[in-house]
MDTraj code that builds the backbone (N, CA, C; nanometers):
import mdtraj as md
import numpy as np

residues = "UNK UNK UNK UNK UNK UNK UNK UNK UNK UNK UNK UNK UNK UNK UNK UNK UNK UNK UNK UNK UNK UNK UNK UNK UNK UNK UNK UNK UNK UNK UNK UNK UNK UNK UNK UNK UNK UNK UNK UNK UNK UNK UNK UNK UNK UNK UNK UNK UNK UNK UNK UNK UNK UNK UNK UNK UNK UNK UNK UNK UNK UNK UNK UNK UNK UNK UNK UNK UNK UNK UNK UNK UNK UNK UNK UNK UNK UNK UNK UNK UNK UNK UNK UNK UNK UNK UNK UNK UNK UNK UNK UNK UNK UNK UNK UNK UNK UNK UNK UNK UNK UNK UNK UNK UNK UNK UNK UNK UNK UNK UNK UNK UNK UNK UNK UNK UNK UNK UNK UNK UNK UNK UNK UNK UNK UNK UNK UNK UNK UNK UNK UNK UNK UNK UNK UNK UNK UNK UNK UNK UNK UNK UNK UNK UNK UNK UNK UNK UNK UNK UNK UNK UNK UNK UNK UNK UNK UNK UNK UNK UNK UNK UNK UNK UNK UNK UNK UNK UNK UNK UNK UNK UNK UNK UNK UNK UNK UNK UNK UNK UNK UNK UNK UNK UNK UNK UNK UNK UNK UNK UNK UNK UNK UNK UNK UNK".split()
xyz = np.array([
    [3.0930, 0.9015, -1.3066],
    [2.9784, 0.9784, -1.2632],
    [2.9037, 0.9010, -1.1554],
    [2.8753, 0.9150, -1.0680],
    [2.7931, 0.9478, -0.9442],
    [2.6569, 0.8442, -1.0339],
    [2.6304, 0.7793, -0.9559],
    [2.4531, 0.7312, -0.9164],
    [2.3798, 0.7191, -0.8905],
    [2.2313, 0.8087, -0.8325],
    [2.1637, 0.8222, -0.7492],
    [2.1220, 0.6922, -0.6601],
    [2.1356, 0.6968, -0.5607],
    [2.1225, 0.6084, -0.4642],
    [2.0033, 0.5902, -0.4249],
    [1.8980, 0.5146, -0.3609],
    [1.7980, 0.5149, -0.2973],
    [1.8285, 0.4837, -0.1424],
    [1.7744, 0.5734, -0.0805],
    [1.7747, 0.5965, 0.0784],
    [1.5878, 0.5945, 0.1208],
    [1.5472, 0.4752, 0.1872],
    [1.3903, 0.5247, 0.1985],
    [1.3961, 0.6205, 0.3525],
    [1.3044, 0.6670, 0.3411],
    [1.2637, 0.7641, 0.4363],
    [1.2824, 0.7253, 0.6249],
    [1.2916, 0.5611, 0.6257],
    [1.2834, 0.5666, 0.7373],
    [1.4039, 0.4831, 0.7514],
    [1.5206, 0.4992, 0.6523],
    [1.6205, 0.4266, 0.6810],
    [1.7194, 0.5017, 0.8135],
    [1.6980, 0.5707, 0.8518],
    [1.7732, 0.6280, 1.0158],
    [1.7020, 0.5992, 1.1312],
    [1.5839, 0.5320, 1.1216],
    [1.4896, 0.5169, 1.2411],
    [1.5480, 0.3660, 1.2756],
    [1.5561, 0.3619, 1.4488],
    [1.5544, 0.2430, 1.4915],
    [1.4317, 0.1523, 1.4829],
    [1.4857, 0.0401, 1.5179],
    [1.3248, -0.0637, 1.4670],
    [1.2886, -0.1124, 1.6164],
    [1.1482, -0.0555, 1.6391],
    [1.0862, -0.0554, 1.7606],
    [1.0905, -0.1809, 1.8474],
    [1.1156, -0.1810, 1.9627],
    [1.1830, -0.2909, 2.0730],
    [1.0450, -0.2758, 2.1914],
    [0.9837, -0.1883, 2.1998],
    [0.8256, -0.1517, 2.2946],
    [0.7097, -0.1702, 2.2286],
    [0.6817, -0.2663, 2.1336],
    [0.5769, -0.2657, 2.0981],
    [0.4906, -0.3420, 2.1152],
    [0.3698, -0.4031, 2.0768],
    [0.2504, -0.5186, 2.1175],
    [0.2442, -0.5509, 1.9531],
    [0.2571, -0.4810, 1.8366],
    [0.2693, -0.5823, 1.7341],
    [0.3846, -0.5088, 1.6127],
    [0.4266, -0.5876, 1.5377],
    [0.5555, -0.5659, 1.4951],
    [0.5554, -0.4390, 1.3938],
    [0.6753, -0.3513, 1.3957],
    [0.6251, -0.2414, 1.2751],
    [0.7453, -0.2680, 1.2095],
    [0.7473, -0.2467, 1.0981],
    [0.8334, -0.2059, 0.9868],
    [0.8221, -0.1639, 0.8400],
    [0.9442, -0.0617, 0.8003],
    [0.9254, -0.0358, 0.6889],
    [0.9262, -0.1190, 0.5291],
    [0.8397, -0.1343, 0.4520],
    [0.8369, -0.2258, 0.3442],
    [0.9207, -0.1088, 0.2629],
    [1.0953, -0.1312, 0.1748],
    [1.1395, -0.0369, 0.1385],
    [1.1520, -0.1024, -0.0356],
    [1.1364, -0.2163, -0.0301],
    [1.1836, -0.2768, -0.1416],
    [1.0424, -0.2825, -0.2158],
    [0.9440, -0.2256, -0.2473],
    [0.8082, -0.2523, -0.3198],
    [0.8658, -0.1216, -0.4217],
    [0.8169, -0.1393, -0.5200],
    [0.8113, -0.0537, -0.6562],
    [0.6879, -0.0053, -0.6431],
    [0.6635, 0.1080, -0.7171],
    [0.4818, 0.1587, -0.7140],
    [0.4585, 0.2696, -0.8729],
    [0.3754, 0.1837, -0.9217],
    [0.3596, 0.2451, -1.0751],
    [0.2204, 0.2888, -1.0428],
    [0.1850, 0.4221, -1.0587],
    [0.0210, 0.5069, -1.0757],
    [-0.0292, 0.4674, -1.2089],
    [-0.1225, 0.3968, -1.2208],
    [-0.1693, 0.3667, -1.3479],
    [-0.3854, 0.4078, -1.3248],
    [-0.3841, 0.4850, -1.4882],
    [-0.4946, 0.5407, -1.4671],
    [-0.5068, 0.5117, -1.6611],
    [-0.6901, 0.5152, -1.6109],
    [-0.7194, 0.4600, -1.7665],
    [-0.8603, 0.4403, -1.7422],
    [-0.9162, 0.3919, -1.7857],
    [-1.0866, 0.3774, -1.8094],
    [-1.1514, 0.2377, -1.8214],
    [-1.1985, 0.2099, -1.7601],
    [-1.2605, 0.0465, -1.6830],
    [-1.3298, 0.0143, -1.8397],
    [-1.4030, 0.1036, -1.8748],
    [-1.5001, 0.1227, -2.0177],
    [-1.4085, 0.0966, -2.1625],
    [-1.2904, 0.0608, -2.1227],
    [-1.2238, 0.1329, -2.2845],
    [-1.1585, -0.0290, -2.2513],
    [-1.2086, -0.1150, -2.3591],
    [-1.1715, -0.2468, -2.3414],
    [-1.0436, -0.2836, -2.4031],
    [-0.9759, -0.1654, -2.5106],
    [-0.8187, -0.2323, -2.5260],
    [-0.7266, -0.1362, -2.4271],
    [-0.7959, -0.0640, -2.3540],
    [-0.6782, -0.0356, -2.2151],
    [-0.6718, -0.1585, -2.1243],
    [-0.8124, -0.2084, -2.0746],
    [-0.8143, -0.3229, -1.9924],
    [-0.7410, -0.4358, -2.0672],
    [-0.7584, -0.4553, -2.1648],
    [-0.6433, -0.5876, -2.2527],
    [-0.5062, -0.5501, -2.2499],
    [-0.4662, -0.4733, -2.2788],
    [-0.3391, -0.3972, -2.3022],
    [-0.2532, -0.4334, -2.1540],
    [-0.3646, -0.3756, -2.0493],
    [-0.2867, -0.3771, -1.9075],
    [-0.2450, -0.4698, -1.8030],
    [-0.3823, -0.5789, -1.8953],
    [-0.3677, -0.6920, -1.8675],
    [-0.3080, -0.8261, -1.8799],
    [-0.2498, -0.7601, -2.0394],
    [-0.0923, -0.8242, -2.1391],
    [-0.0213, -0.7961, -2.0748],
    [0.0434, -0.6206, -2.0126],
    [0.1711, -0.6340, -1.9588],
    [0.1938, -0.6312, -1.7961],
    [0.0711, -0.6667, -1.7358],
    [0.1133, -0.7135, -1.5810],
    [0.0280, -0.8368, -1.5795],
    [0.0089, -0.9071, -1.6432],
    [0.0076, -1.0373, -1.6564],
    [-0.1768, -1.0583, -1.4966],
    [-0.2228, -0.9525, -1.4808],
    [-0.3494, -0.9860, -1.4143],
    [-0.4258, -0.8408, -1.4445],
    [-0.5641, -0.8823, -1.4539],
    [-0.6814, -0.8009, -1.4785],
    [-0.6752, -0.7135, -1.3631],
    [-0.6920, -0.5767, -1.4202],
    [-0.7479, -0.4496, -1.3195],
    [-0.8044, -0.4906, -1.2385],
    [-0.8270, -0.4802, -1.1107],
    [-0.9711, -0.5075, -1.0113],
    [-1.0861, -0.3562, -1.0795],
    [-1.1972, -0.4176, -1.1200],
    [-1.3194, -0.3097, -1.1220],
    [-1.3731, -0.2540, -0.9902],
    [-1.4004, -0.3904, -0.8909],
    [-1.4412, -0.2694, -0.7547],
    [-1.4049, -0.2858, -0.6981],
    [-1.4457, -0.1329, -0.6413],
    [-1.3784, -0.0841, -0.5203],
    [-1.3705, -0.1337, -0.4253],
    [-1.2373, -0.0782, -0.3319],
    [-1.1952, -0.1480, -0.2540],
    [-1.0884, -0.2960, -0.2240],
    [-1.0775, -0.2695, -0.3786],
    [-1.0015, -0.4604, -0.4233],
    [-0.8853, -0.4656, -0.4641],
    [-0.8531, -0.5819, -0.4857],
    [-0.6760, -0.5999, -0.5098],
    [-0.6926, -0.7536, -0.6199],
    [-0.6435, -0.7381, -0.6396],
    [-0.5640, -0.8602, -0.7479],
    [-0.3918, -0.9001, -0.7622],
    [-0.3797, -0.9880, -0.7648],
    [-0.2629, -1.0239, -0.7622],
    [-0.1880, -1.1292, -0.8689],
    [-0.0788, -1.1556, -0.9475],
    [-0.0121, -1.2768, -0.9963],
    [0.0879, -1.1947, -0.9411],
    [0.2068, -1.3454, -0.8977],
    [0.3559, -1.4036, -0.9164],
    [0.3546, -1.1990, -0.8391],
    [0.4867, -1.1411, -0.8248],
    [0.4984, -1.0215, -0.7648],
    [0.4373, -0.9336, -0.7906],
    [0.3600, -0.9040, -0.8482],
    [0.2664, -0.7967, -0.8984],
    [0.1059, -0.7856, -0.8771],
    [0.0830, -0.7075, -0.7543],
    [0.0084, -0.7036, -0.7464],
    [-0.0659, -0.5504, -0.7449],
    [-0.1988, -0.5378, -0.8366],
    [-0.2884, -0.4465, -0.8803],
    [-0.3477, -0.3801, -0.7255],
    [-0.3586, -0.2479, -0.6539],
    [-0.4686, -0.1849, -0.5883],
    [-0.5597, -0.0938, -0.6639],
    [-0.7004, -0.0921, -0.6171],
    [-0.8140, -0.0580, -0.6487],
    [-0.8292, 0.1005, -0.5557],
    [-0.7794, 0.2500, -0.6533],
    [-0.7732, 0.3190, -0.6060],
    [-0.8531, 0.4314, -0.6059],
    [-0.9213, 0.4025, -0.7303],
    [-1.1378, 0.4728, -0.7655],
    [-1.1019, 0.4466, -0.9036],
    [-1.2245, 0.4749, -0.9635],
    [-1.2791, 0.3877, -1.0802],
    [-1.2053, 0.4223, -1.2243],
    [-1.0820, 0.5057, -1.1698],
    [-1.0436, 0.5145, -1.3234],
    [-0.8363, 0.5549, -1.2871],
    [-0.8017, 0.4743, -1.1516],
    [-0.6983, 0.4784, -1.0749],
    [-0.6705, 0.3261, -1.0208],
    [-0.4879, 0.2780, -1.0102],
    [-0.4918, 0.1817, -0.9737],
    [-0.3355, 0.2125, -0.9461],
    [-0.3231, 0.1735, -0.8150],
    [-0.1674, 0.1419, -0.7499],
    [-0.1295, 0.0309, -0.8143],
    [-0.0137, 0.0294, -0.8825],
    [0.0692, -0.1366, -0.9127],
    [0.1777, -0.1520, -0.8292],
    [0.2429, -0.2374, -0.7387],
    [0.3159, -0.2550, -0.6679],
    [0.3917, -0.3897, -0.7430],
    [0.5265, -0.3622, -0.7244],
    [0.6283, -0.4900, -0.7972],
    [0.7466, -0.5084, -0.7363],
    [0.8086, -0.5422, -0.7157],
    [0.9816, -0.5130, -0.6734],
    [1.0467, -0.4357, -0.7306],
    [1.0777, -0.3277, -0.6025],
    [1.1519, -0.1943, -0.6854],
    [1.2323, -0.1908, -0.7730],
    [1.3276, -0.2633, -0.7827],
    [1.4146, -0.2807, -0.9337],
    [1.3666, -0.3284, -1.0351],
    [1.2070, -0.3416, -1.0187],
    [1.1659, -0.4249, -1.1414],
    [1.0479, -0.2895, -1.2229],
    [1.0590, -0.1655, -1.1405],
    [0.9363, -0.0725, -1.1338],
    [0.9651, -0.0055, -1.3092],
    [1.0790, 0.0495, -1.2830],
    [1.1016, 0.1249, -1.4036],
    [1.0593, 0.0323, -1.5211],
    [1.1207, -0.1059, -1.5211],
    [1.1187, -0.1840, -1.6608],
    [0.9546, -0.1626, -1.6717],
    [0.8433, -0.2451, -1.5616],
    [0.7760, -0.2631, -1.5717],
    [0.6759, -0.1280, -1.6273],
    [0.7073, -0.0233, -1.5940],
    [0.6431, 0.1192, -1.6602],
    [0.6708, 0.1281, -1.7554],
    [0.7842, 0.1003, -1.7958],
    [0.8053, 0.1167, -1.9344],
    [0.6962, 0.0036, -2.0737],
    [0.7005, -0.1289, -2.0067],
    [0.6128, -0.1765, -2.0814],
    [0.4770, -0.1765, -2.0703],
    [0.4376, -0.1111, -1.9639],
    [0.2929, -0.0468, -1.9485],
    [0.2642, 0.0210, -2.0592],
    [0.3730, 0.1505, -2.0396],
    [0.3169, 0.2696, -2.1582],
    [0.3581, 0.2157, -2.2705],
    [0.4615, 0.1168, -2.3190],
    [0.4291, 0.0456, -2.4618],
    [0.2992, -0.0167, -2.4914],
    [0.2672, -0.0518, -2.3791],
    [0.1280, -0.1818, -2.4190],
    [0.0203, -0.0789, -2.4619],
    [0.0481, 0.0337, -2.3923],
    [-0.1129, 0.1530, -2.3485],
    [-0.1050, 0.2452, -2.4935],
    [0.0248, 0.2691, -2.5747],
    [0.0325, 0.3670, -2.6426],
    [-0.1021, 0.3506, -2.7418],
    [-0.1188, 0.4660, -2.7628],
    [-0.2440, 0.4875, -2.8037],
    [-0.3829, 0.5145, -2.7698],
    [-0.4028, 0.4583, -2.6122],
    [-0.5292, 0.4651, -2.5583],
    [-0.5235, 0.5731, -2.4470],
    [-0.6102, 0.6196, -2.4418],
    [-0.6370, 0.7363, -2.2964],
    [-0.5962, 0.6486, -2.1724],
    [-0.4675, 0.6995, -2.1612],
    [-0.3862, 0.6377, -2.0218],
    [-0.2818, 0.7274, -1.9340],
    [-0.2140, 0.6817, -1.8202],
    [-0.0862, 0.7147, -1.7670],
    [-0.0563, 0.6483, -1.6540],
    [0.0938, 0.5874, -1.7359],
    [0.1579, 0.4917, -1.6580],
    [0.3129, 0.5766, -1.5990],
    [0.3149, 0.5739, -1.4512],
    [0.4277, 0.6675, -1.3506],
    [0.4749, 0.5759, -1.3102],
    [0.6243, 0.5664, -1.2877],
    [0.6756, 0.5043, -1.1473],
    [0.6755, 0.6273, -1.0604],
    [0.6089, 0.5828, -0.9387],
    [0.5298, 0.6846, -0.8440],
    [0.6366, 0.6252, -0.6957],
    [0.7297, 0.5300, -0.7342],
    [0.8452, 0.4395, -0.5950],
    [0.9121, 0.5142, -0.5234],
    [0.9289, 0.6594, -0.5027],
    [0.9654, 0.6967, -0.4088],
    [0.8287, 0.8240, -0.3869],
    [0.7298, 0.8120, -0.3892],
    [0.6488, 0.9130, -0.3733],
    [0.5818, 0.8219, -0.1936],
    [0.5605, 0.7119, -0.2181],
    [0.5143, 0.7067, -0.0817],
    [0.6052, 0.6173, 0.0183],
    [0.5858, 0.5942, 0.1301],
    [0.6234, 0.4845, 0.2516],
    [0.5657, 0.4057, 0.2811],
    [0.5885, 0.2687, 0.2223],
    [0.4969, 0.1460, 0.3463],
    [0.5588, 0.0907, 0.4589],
    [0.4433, 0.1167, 0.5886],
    [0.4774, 0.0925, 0.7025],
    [0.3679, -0.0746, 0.7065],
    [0.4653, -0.1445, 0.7359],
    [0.3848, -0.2849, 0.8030],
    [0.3659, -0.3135, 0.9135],
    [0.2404, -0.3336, 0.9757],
    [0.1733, -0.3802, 1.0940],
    [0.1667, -0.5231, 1.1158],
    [0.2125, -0.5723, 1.1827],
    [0.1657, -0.7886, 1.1735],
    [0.1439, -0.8220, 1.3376],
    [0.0640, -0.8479, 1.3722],
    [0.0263, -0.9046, 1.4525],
    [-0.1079, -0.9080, 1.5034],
    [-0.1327, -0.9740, 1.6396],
    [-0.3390, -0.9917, 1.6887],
    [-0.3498, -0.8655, 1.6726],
    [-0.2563, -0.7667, 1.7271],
    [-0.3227, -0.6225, 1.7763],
    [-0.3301, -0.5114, 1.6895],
    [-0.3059, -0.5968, 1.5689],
    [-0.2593, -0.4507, 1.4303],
    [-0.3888, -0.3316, 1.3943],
    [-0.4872, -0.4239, 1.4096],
    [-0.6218, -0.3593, 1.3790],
    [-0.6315, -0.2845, 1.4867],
    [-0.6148, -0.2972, 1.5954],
    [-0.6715, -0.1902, 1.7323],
    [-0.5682, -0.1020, 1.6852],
    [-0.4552, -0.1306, 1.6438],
    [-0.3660, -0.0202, 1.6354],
    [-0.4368, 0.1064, 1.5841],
    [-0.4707, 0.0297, 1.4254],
    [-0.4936, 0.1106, 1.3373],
    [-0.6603, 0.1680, 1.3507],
    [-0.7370, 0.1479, 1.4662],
    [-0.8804, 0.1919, 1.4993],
    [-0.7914, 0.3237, 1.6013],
    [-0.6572, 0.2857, 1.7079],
    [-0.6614, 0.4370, 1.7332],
    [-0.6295, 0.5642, 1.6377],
    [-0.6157, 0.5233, 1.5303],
    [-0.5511, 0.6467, 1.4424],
    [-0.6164, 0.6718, 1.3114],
    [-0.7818, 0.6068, 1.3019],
    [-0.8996, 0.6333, 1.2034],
    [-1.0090, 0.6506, 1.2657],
    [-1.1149, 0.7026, 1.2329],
    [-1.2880, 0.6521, 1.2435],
    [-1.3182, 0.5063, 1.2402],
    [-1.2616, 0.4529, 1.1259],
    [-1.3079, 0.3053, 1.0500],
    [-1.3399, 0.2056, 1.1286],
    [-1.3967, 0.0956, 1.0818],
    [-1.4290, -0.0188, 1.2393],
    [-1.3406, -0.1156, 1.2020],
    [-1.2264, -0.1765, 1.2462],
    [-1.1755, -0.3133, 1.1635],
    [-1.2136, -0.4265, 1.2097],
    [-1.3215, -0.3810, 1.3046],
    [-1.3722, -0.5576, 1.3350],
    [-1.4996, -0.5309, 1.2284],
    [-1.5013, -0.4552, 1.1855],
    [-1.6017, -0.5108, 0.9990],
    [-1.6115, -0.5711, 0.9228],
    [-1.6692, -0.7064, 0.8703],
    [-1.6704, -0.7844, 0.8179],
    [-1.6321, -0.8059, 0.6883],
    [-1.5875, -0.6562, 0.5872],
    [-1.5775, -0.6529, 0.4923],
    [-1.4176, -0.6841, 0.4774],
    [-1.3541, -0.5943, 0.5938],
    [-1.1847, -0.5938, 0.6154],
    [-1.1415, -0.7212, 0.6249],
    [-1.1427, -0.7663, 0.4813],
    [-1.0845, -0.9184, 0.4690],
    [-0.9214, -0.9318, 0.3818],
    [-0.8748, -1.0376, 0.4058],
    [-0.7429, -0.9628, 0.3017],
    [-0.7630, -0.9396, 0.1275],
    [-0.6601, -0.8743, 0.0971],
    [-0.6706, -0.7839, 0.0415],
    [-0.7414, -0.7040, -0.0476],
    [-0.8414, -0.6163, 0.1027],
    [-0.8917, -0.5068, 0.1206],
    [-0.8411, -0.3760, 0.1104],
    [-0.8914, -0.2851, 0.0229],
    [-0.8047, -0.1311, -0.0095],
    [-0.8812, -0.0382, 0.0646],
    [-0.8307, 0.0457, 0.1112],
    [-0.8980, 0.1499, 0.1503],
    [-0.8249, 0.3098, 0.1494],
    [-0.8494, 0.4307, 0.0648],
    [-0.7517, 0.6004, 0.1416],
    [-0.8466, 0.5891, 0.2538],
    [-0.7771, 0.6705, 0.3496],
    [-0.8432, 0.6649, 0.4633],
    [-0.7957, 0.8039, 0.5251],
    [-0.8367, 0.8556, 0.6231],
    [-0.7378, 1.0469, 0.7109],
    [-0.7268, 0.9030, 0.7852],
    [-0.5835, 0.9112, 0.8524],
    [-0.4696, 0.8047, 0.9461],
    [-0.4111, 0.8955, 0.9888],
    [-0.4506, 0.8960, 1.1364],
    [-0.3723, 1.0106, 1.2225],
    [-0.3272, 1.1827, 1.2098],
    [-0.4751, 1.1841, 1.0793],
    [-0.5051, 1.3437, 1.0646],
    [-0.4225, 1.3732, 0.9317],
    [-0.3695, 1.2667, 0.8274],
    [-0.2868, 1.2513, 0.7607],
    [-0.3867, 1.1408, 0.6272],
    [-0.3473, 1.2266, 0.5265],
    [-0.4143, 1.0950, 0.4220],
    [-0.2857, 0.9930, 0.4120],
    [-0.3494, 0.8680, 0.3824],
    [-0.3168, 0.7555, 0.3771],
    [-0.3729, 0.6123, 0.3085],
    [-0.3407, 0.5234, 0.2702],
    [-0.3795, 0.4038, 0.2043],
    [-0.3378, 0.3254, 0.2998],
    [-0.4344, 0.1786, 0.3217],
    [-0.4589, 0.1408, 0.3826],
    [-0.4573, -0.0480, 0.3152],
    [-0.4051, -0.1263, 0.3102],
    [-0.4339, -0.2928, 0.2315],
    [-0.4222, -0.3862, 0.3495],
    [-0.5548, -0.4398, 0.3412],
    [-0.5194, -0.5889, 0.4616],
    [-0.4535, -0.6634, 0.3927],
    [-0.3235, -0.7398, 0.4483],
    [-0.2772, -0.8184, 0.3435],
    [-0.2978, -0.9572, 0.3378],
    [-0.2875, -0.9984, 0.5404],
    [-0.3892, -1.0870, 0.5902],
    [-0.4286, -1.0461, 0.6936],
    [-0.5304, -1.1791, 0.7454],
    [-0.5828, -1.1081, 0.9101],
    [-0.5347, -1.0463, 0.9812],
    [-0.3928, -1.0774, 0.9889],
    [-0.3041, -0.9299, 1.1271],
    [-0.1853, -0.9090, 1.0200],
    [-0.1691, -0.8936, 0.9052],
    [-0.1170, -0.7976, 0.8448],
    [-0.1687, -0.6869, 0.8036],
    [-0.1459, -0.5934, 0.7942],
    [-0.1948, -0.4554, 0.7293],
    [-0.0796, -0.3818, 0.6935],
    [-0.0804, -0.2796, 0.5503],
    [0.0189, -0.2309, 0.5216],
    [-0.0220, -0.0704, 0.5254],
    [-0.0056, 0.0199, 0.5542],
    [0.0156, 0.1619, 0.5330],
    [0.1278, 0.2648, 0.4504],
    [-0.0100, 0.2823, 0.3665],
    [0.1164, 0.4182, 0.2632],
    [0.0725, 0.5199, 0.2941],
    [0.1667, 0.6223, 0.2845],
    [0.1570, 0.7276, 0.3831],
    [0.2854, 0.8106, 0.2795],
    [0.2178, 0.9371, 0.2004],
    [0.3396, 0.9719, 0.1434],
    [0.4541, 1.0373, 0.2118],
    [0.5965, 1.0222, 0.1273],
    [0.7021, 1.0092, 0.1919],
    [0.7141, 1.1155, 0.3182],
    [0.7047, 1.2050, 0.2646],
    [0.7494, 1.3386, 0.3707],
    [0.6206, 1.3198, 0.5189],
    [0.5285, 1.2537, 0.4981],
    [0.4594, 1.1865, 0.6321],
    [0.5250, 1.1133, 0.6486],
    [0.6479, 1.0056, 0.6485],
    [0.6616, 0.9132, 0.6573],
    [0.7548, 0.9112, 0.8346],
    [0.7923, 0.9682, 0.8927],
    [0.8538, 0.9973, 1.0149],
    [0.7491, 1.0526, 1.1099],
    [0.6194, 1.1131, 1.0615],
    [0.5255, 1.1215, 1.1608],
    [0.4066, 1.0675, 1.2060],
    [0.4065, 0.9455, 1.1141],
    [0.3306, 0.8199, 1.0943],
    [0.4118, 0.7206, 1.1768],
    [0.5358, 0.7047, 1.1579],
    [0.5919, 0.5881, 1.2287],
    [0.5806, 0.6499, 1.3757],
    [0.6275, 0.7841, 1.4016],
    [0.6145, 0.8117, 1.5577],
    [0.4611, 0.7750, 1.6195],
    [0.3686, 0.7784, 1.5130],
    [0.2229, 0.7733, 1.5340],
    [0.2513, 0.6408, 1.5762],
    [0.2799, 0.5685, 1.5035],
    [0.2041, 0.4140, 1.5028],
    [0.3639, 0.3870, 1.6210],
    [0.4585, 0.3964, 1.6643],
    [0.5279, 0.3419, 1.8119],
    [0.4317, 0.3855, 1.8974],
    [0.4484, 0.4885, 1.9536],
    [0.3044, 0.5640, 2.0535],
    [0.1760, 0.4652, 2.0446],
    [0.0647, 0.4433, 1.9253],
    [-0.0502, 0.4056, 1.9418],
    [-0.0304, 0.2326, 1.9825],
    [0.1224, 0.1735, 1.9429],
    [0.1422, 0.0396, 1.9437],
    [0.2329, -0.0260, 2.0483],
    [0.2654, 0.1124, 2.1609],
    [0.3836, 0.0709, 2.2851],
    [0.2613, 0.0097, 2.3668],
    [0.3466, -0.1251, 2.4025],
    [0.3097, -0.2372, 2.5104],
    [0.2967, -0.1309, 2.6697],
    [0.1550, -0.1620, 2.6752],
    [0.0897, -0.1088, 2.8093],
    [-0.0306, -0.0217, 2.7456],
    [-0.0237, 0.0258, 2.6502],
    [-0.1424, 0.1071, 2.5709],
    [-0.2243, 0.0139, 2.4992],
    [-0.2052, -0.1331, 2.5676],
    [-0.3254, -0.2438, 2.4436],
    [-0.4743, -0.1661, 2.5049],
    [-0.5485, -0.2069, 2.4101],
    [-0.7050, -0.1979, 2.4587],
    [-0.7831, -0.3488, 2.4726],
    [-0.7242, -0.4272, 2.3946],
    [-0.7814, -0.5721, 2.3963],
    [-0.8690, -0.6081, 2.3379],
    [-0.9667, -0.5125, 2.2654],
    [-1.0512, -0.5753, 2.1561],
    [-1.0453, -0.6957, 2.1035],
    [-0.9314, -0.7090, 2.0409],
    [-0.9026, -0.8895, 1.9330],
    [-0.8438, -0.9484, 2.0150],
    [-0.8434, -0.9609, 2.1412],
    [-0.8028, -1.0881, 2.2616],
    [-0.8768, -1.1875, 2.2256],
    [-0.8150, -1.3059, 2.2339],
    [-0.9070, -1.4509, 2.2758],
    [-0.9461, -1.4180, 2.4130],
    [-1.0581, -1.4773, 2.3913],
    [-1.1189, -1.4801, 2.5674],
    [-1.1133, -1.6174, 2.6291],
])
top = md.Topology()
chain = top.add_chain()
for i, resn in enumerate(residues, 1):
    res = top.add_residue(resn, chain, resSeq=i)
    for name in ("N", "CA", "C"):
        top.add_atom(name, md.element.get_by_symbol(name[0]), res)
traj = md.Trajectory(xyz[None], top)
């Protein structure tokens, strides 16, 4: 019998050769939707036994141990990201740890696309294709943000100063990358984050 294969969304796209800072697809991250109640102190123990780090409470935040790291997605929602072959196990001992308490633990790993940004110019990138300001003092690494990205909802994590990652669910995932070649082809800089 046959095995379902994983193909991510932007595995037919060439990898951009015109750009001012580097793009690519992150295909290997796992992503578990985990939701539960900040207030209900043996969900927070429970969740915190089986991914081995505490929920972030506010918003906007991230936490991290060893591959697993927690996003802060509103006050009763949290992205878990792990290594995709590790997603399923790891859901599974979520909802063992949780049974019993007002919860729900998904592997959610093929629901979205992360596109990675790395370089000086990642932030101007990502100011042509939001409102948001990223020369804001708050946009420190890892910073969470949903955000409308190029008229498109989207998630948003500084990971460091010129990293940034974008999730963008799957079926956006080919009109986000055309977004971000276009907003990131060399000759379209604006120069904001230049040294002077």
């Amino acid at each position: 019998m046959l095995e379902p294969q994983f193909e991510s969304a932007l595995a037919h796209r060439a990898a951009p050769a015109n750009t001012y800072v580097d793009l690519r697809e992150i295909s290997t991250r796992g992503m578990i939707d985990l939701r539960g109640l900040v207030s209900d102190r043996k969900f927070m123990a429970a969740a915190k036994a089986a991914l081995g780090v505490d929920l972030p409470k506010a918003p906007r935040t991230s936490n991290s141990f060893g591959d697993v790291k927690v996003l802060w997605l509103s006050p009763d929602q949290w992205l878990i990201l792990c290594a995709r072959d590790k997603a399923s196990t790891l859901t599974a001992e979520l909802q063992t740890a949780l049974a019993g308490n007002h919860s729900l633990a998904v592997d959610v790993s093929d629901m979205r696309t992360i596109i990675r940004l790395e370089g000086e110019g990642c932030r101007e990138v990502m100011m042509k294709s939001t409102s948001l300001d990223f020369t804001d003092e708050d946009f420190t690494p890892g910073y969470v943000r949903r955000v409308r990205f190029a008229e498109i909802a989207a998630l948003f994590n500084i990971v460091e100063a010129n990293v940034i990652d974008v999730y963008v669910f799957r079926s956006y995932a080919n009109y986000a990358w055309d977004f971000l070649l276009k907003a990131a082809r060399k000759g379209s800089e604006v120069g904001l984050f230049k040294k002077a």
